[in-house]
Structure formats: structure tokens, C-alpha cells
C-alpha positions in Angstrom: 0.0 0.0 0.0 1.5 3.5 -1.1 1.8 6.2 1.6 0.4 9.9 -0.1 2.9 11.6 3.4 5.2 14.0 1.7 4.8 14.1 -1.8 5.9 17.3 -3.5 3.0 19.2 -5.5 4.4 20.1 -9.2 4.6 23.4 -9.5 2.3 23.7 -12.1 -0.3 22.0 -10.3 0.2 24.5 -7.5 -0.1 27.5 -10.3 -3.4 26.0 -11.2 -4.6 25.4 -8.1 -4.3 29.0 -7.0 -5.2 30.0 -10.7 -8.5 27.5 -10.0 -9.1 28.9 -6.4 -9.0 33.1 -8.0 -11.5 32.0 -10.2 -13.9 30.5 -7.8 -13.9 33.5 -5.4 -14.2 35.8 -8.6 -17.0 33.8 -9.6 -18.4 33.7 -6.6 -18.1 37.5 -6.0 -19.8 38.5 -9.4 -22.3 36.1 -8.7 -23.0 37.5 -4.9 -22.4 40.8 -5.1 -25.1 42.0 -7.5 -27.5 40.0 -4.8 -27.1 41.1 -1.8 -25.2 44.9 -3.3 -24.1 47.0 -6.0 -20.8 48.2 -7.6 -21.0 52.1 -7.8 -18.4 54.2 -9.6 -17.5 57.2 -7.5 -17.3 60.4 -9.2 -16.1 63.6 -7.4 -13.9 64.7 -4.7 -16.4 64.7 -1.8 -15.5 61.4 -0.3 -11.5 62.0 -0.9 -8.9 60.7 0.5 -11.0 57.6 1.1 -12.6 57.7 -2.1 -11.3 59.0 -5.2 -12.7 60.0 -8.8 -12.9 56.9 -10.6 -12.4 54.6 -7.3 -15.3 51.5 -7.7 -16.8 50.3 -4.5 -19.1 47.7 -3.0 -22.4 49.1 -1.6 -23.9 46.6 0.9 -27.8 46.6 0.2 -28.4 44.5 2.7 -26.6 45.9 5.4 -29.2 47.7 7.3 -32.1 45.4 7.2 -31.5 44.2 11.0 -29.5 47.4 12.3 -29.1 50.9 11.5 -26.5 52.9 10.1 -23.9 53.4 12.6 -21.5 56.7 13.4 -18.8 56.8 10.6 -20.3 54.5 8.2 -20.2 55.7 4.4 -23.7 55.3 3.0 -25.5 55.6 0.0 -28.5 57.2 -0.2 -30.9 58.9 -2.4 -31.6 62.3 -2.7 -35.1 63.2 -1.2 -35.0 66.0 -4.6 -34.6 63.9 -7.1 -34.8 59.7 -6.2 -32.7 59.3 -9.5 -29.8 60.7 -7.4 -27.4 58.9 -5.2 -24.5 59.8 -2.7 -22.2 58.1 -0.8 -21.6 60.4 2.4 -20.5 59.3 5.9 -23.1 59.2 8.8 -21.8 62.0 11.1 -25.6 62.5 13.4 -27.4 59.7 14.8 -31.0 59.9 15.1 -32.2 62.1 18.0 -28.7 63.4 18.4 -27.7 67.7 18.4 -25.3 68.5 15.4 -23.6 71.7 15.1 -20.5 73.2 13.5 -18.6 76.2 14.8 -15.3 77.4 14.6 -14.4 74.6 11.6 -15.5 71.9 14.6 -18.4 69.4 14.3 -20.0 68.7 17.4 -22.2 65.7 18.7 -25.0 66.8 21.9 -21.9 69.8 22.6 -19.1 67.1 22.6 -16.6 67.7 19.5 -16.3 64.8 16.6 -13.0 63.3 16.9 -12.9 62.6 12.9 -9.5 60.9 11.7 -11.4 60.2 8.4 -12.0 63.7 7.4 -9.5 65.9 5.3 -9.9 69.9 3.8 -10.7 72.8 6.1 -14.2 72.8 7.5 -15.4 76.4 6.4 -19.4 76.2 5.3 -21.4 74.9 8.6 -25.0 75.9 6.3 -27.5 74.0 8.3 -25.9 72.7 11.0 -24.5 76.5 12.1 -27.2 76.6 14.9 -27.7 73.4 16.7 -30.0 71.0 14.8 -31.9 68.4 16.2 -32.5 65.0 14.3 -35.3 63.6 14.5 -36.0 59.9 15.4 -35.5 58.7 11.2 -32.7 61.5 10.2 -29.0 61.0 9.9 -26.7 64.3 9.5 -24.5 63.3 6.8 -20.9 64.7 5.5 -18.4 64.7 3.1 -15.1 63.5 4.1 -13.4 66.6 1.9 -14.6 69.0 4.3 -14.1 71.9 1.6 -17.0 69.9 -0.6 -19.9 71.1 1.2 -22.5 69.2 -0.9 -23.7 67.0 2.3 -26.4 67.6 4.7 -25.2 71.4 5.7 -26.7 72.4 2.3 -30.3 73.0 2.4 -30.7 71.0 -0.9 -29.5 67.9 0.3 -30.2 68.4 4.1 -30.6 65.5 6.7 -31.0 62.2 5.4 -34.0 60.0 6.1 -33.5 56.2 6.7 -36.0 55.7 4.1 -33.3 56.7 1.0 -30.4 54.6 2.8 -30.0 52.5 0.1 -26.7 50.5 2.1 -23.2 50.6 3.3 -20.3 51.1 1.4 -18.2 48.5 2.9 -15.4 47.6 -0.1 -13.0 49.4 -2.0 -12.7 47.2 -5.2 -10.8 49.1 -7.6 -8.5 50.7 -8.4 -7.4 46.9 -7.6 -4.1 47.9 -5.6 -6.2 49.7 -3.2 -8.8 46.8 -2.7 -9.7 47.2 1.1 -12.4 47.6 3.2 -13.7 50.6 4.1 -14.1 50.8 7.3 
């Protein structure tokens, strides 16, 4: 009876084993992902440094169906002007919770944001200059590029009910040698 112990793998069996294994999780990501989410191109500078102009990511649609969208967490959402319009933002105000901005701070119920996420100078505080008040299904949302003010400061876009959340953006996929999660 042969013993199968120690026997060397080829190295091309070893090639197309891990050239058999990229194509399964491949196959199985293009089959999941447009189930349970949806690859959206980002355009714009408002999410930069963390998302870039041509930058594709992973939008989790079913992220929020048990929980709720959670302090830091890039969604996207639709815009209550015009449902053909989406953004990705990150959730800054919680439900019930005080946002205001003064002095280029954010501040959460008079504490200030620690943000390590955010970049640009924080000039605009539109809405949120004057405490604002969410109310139990609103979510103050911002742009990580502070100097992009197209977020929930500006009256056109405002708060963000948890009716347009449309999921999480929860994976850089390209450009490919930036493929993380976002966190």
C-alpha cells in the first residue's frame, strides 16, 4: 500500500490550483455581489482621500435590514430631490442626536467629533451652524473633503432619512491595488 505523506506538489499544479481557487472567489463575487449589493463608480472629490474619482466600490444593500447605520459608516442614499440621485456620504448625526458646527468643529449633543477620516478645512457649517436636532429617522451626513460642502449642511440635500439609505459602502474594489475595506 502507497503512503500519499510528503509528496511534492508540481509546481504547475500548484499554479493551477491558486489560478482555479482566483476564479472561484471571482465567480463567486460577481455572482453575490449584485445579490445582496451593487458596484458604484465614485465620481467627485467629496469622499476624498477615502474615495477617489474613478475609485469603484461595493455598496452593501443589505446591510441595514437588521440594524441601523452606525456613526462613521459611508452610506448611500438617495436624494429626497430627485430619487434618480445617489450619494455616498458618511453618517456623522445619529437619530435624536444635536449636530452643530462652529469654529471649523463638528459637534455631537456639545461634545466635538474626533474625525480621523476627514480631510480639507471645514469652512461652510450651512445648516448645521445653529444646533440641529435629528429627529428619530434623520441622519446628519458629510463629506469626508470638508471643503466639498454638498452634504447635509446644504439646504438641498439636508438631513438624510432612513427611508433613502439605500446601504453601506463597505469595499474598495478598484483601483485593484487599493482593494480594502472601508471601514
Amino acid at each position: 500500500m502507497a503512503k500519499r505523506g510528503n509528496r511534492k506538489k508540481s509546481p504547475v499544479r500548484i499554479i493551477f490550483g491558486w489560478i482555479l481557487f482566483t476564479a472561484a472567489v471571482l465567480a463567486v463575487l460577481v455572482i453575490l455581489i449584485p445579490l445582496v449589493g451593487a458596484a458604484v463608480d465614485v465620481s467627485g472629490t467629496a469622499m476624498s482621500p477615502a474615495l477617489n474619482p474613478g475609485d469603484r466600490v461595493a455598496v452593501n444593500r443589505l446591510a441595514y435590514l437588521l440594524t441601523n447605520p452606525k456613526r462613521g459608516d459611508v452610506i448611500q442614499f438617495r436624494s429626497a430631490q430627485d430619487a434618480g440621485t445617489v450619494f455616498l456620504r458618511r453618517v456623522i448625526g445619529l437619530p435624536g442626536e444635536t449636530v452643530q458646527i462652529r469654529e471649523g468643529n463638528v459637534y455631537i449633543n456639545q461634545s466635538p467629533l474626533s474625525e480621523a477620516y476627514a480631510s480639507g478645512v471645514l469652512q461652510y457649517a450651512g445648516t448645521a451652524a445653529t444646533p440641529l436636532t435629528l429627529s428619530e429617522d434623520e441622519y446628519f451626513v458629510m463629506s469626508d473633503n470638508r471643503s466639498n460642502n454638498f452634504d447635509s449642511r446644504d439646504p438641498t440635500v439636508g438631513t438624510v432619512k432612513r427611508n433613502t439609505v439605500s446601504g453601506k459602502v463597505w469595499l474598495k474594489v478598484l483601483p485593484f491595488r487599493e482593494f480594502r475595506l472601508i471601514l
